[in-house]
C-alpha positions in Angstrom: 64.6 110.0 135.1 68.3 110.6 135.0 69.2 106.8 134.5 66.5 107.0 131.2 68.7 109.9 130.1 71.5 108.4 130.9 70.8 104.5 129.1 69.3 106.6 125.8 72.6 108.5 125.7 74.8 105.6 126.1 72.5 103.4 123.3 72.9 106.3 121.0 76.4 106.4 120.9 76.7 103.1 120.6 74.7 103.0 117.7 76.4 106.0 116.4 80.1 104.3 117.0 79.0 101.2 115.2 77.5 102.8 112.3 80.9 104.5 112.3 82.9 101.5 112.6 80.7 100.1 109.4 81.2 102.8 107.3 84.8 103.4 107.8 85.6 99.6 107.5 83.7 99.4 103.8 86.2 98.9 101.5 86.4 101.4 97.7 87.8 100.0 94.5 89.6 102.6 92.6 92.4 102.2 89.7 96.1 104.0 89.7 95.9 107.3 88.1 99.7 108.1 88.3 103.3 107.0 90.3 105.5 109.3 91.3 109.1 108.0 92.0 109.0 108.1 95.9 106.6 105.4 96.3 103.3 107.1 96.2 100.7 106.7 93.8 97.2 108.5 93.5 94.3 106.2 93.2 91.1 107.2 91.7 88.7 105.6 93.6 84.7 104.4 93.3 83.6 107.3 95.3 84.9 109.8 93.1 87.6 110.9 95.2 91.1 110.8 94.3 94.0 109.7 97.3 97.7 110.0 97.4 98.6 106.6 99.1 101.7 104.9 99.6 102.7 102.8 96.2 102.9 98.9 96.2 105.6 97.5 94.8 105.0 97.0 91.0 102.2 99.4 90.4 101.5 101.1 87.1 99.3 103.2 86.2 95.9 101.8 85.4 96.2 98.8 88.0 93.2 98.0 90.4 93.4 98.6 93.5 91.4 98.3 96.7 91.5 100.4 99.7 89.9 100.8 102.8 90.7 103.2 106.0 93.0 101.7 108.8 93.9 103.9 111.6 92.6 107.2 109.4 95.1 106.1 106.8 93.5 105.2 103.1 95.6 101.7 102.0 95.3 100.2 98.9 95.9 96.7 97.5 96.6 95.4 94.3 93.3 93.9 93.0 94.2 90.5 92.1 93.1 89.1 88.7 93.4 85.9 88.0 94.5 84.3 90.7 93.4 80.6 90.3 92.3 81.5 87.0 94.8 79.8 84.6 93.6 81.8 81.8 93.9 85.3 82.7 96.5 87.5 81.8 97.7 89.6 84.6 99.1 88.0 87.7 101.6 89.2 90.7 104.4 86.9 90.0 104.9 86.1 93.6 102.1 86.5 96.8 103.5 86.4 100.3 100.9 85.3 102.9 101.3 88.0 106.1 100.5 85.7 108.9 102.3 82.8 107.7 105.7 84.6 106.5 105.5 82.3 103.4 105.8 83.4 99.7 104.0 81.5 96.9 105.3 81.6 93.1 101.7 82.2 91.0 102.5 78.7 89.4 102.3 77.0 93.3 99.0 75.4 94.3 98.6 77.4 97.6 98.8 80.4 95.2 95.2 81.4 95.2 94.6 80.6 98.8 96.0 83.2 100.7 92.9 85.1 102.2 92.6 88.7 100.8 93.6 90.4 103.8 96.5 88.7 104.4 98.1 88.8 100.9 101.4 90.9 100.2 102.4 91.5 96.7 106.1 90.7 95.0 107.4 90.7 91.3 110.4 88.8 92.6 111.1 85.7 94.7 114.3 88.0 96.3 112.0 91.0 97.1 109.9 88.4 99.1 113.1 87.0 101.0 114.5 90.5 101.5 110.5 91.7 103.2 111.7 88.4 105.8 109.5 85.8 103.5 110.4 82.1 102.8 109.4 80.4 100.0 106.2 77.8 100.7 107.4 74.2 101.2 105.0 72.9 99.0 106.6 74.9 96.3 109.9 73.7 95.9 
């Protein structure tokens, strides 16, 4: 009787620490409702909520963003248009890939394939060097 207690309690909470997991890994869209000058922004996001998060560099009010929770922290990314898309307007001038330490000019073909998660965000190729990036080989 006690080990039926026992495996129903441990199946629960398994259950309920997956669910968890799930839900807190779900990422929100949300745009920039303001910057402040000390690298925070507040994001408006698609759960009606609105978050002070740390700033990426180059945001403006009315970017995209998207955030999820890591480690009870909200962070956001710069939502991406256009990238591999010649014909859009807005792109981040430079992307820096975070597992490969290599930084791609939005003109470079390996532009557009840096994985979501792994992307880092630069409006210049010397604010890439000085985060510890190197430019691609493939674009020089």
């Amino acid at each position: 009787m006690h080990l039926n207690l026992l495996r129903n309690t441990i199946m629960a909470l398994t259950t309920l620490l997956i669910g968890t997991s799930l839900l807190f890994a779900a990422s929100l869209s949300g745009t920039v409702s303001a910057v402040d000058g000390k690298g925070m922004a507040t994001v408006h996001t698609s759960d009606g909520n609105e978050h002070n998060v740390k700033a990426g560099e180059g945001w403006k009010t009315g970017a995209k963003v998207e955030c999820e929770t890591k480690n009870n922290t909200l962070e956001c990314r710069h939502v991406l248009s256009g990238v591999g898309d010649p014909s859009a307007t807005t792109a981040i001038p430079f992307l820096g890939n975070t597992e490969t330490k290599y930084f791609y000019p939005s003109g470079c073909p390996g532009y557009g394939t840096i994985p979501k998660d792994k992307r880092e965000n630069f409006n210049t190729a010397d604010a890439a060097k000085s985060a510890g990036y190197m430019q691609a080989p493939e674009c020089k």
